[in-house]
N, C-alpha and C positions, 0 to 999 in steps of 0.2 A: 504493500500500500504506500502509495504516496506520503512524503512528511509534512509537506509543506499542508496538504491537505486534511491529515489529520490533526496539523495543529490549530487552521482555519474551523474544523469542527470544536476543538476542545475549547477554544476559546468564545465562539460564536456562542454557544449553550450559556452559558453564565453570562454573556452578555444580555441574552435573548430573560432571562429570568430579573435581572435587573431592572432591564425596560418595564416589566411586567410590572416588579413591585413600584418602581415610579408612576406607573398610570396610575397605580390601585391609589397609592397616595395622595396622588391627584386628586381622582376623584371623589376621595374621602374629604379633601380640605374644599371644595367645591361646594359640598354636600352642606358644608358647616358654616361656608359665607353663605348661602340661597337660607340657611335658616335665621339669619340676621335681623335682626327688624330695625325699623329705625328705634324704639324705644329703648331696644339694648343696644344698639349701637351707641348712645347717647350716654351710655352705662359706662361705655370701654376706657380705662384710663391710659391715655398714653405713658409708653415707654421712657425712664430715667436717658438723659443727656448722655452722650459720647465723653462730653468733659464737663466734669463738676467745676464751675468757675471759683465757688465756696473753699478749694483744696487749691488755689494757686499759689497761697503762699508756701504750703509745702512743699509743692514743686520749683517753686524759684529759690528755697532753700538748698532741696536737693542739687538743682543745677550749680549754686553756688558752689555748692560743697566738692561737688565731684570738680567744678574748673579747677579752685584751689589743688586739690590734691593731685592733678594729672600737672600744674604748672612746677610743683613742688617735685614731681616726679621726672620732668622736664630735666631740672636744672639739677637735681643730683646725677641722672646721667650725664648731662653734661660734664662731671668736674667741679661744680661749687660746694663751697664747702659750707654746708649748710648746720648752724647752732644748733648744738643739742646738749642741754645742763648738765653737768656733769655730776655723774652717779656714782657715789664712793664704792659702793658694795659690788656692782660690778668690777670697777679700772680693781679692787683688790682679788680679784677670784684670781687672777695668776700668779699674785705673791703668796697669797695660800697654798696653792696648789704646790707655789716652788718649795714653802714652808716642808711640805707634807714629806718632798723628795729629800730635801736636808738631811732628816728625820728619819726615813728609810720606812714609813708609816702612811696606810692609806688615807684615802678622803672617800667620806661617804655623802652621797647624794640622795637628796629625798623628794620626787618630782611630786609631794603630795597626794591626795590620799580620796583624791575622785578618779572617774572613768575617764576616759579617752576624750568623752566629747565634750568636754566641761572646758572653758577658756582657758581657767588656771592651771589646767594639767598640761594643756597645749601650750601654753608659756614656760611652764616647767622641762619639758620636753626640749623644747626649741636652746633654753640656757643648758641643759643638760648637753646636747652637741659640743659648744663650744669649750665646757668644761670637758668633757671626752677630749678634744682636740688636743686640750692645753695636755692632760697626764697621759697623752700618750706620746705625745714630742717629748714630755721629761721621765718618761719610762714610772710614772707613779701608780702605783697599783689603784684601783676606783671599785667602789661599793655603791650598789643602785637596788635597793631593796622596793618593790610594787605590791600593790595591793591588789592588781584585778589583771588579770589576763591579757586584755586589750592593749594594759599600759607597758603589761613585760614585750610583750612583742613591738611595740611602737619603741620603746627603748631600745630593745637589742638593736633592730635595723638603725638607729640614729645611732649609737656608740659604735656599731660595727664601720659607718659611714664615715665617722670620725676619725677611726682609726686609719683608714684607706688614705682619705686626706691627708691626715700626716703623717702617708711613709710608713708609717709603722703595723702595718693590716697583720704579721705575727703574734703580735702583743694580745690580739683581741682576744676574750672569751667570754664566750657566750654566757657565762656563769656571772661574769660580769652583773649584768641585770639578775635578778630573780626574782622571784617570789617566795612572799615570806608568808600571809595570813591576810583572809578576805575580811576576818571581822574589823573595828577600828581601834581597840584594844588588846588585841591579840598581835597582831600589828606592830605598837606600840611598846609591847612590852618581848617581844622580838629583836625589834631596832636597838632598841635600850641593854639588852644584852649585847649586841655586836659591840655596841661604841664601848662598854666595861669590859668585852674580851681584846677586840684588836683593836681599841684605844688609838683611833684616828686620829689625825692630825688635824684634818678640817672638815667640820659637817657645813653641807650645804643643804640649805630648806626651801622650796623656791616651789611653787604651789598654792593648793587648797588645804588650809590645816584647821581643827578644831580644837575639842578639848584636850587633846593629845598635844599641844602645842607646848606649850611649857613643862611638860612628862619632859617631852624630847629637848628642849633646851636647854633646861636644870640638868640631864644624864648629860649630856654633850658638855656643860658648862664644866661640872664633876671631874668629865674624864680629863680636862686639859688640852679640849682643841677650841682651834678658832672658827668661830659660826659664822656664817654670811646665811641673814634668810629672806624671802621675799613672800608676800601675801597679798591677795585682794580683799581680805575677809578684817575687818572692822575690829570685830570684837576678839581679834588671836594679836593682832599688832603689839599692843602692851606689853605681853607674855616677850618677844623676840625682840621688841627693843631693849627691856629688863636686862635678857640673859645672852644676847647675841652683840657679837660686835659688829655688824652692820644689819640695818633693816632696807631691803626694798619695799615702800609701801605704797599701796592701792598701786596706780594708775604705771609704777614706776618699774609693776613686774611686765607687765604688757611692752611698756618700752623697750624690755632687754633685749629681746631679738635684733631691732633695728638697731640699736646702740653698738652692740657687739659684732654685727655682721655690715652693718653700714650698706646694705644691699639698697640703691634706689626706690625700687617701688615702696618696700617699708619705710625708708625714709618720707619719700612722697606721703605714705598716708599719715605717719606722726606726727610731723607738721602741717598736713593737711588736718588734722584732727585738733591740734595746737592751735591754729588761723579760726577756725572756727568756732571754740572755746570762745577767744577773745573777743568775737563779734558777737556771742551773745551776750555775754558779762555788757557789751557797749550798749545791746538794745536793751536789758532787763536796765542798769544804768539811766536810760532813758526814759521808760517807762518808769519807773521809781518817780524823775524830777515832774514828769506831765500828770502823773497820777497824785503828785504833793500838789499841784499848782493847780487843779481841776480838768484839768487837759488830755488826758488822756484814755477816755471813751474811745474816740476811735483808734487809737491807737491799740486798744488793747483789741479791739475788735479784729484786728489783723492777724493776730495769733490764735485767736478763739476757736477755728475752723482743724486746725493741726494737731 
């Protein structure tokens, strides 16, 4: 049999059955206008707008924001060297680390104590690379104890990557990362045993941490290493400014990435993030003096919609 021709059949059938359901539907919505009347037609509310005019201030925000952030992203590829405040707890994670090699004594890493897809583990994660980088250019042993599955494996692959980077892809082991206990004090009182047996040199805390925060600071304080920790969490900062000789805090763990890796797009958006900041602080500024003077009804009216 011809090919050509039984493919003009195989295709023709499903076409031919298509048509079919199109008329039926046809004539179904046919069926449904002739039953119309003008009294319900009178009834019918039109359809919501294409564009809410009510929501254009958030969209001329939006626009705002994203120019900012691709011009900011512009000019660090270019080569400019664009301001970013300087962060103790970071410029010190490699004097640590070099501390640790002096010492002949590891550093243990704690990328915090949520899942994978939580900001602050992804923050933790991303500093955790760089730290990876640094002990393994200086041949210093590293400890990465996790709490959940997703984070041991998202760790190995970044410490193994780190290793590769610098040179040193031998040095890796996979044991490196592990898994210690899913509970949050089980956990806790695991870590706390490491740091009292092989007595680190430097713990680093850089995550999501809870009640367990100061557990772990006060053991680490004890054993005689130096702490660098970072949090986004409010109510643990206290705990790790106390007992830690540096704190990254709120806003300032998010930064590390960009800080450390000085990669443009991340630059672009921190200070694309920073520009924006400060143009609100100008308009709430604003509103504050029109809303003291009586003035500022419509003005507030501009924001109400977002």
């Amino acid at each position: 049999m011809n090919f050509a021709a039984l493919t003009g059949r195989t295709f023709a059938i499903p076409a031919l059955i298509l048509l079919l359901i199109l008329l039926a539907d046809f004539a179904d919505a046919q069926a449904v206008i002739n039953e119309v009347t003008p009294d319900s037609a009178s009834q019918i509310t039109p359809a919501a707008p294409l564009f809410r005019f009510d929501r254009f201030n958030a969209l001329a925000i939006m626009v705002i924001f994203s120019i900012v952030i691709l011009i900011y992203t512009r000019w660090a590829r270019a080569g400019r060297n664009l301001f970013i405040r300087k962060i103790n707890g970071l410029d010190e994670v490699e004097e640590a680390v070099g501390r640790a090699t002096e010492m002949g004594k590891p550093v243990l890493f704690i990328p915090g104590l949520q899942e994978l897809d939580e900001i602050e583990t992804i923050a933790g994660i991303s500093i955790l690379g760089r730290v990876a980088r640094v002990t393994a250019r200086y041949g210093t042993p590293l400890m990465v104890p996790v709490r959940y599955p997703m984070v041991l494996a998202a760790g190995q692959e970044v410490v193994e990557q780190a290793y590769i980077e610098a040179g040193n892809p031998d040095a890796y082991n996979k044991d490196i990362v592990r898994y210690v206990a899913g509970e949050q004090f089980a956990f806790t009182a695991t870590v706390n045993g490491i740091m009292m047996r092989e007595r680190p040199a430097t713990n680093i805390y850089m995550g999501a941490f809870f009640a367990e925060s100061l557990l772990l600071a006060e053991t680490g304080n004890a054993a005689g290493s130096i702490q660098i920790a970072g949090t986004a969490q409010p109510a643990q900062l206290p705990f790790f400014v106390a007992a830690c000789d540096y704190t990254l805090m709120g806003e300032e763990l998010y930064a590390a990435s960009a800080y450390l890796s000085r990669e443009p797009l991340l630059l672009g958006g921190l200070k694309g993030q920073d520009w924006m900041k400060l143009l609100l602080i100008v308009l709430i500024v604003i509103g504050i003096v029109l809303i003291s003077f009586g003035l500022g009804n419509w003005y507030v009216s501009l924001f109400t919609s977002v």
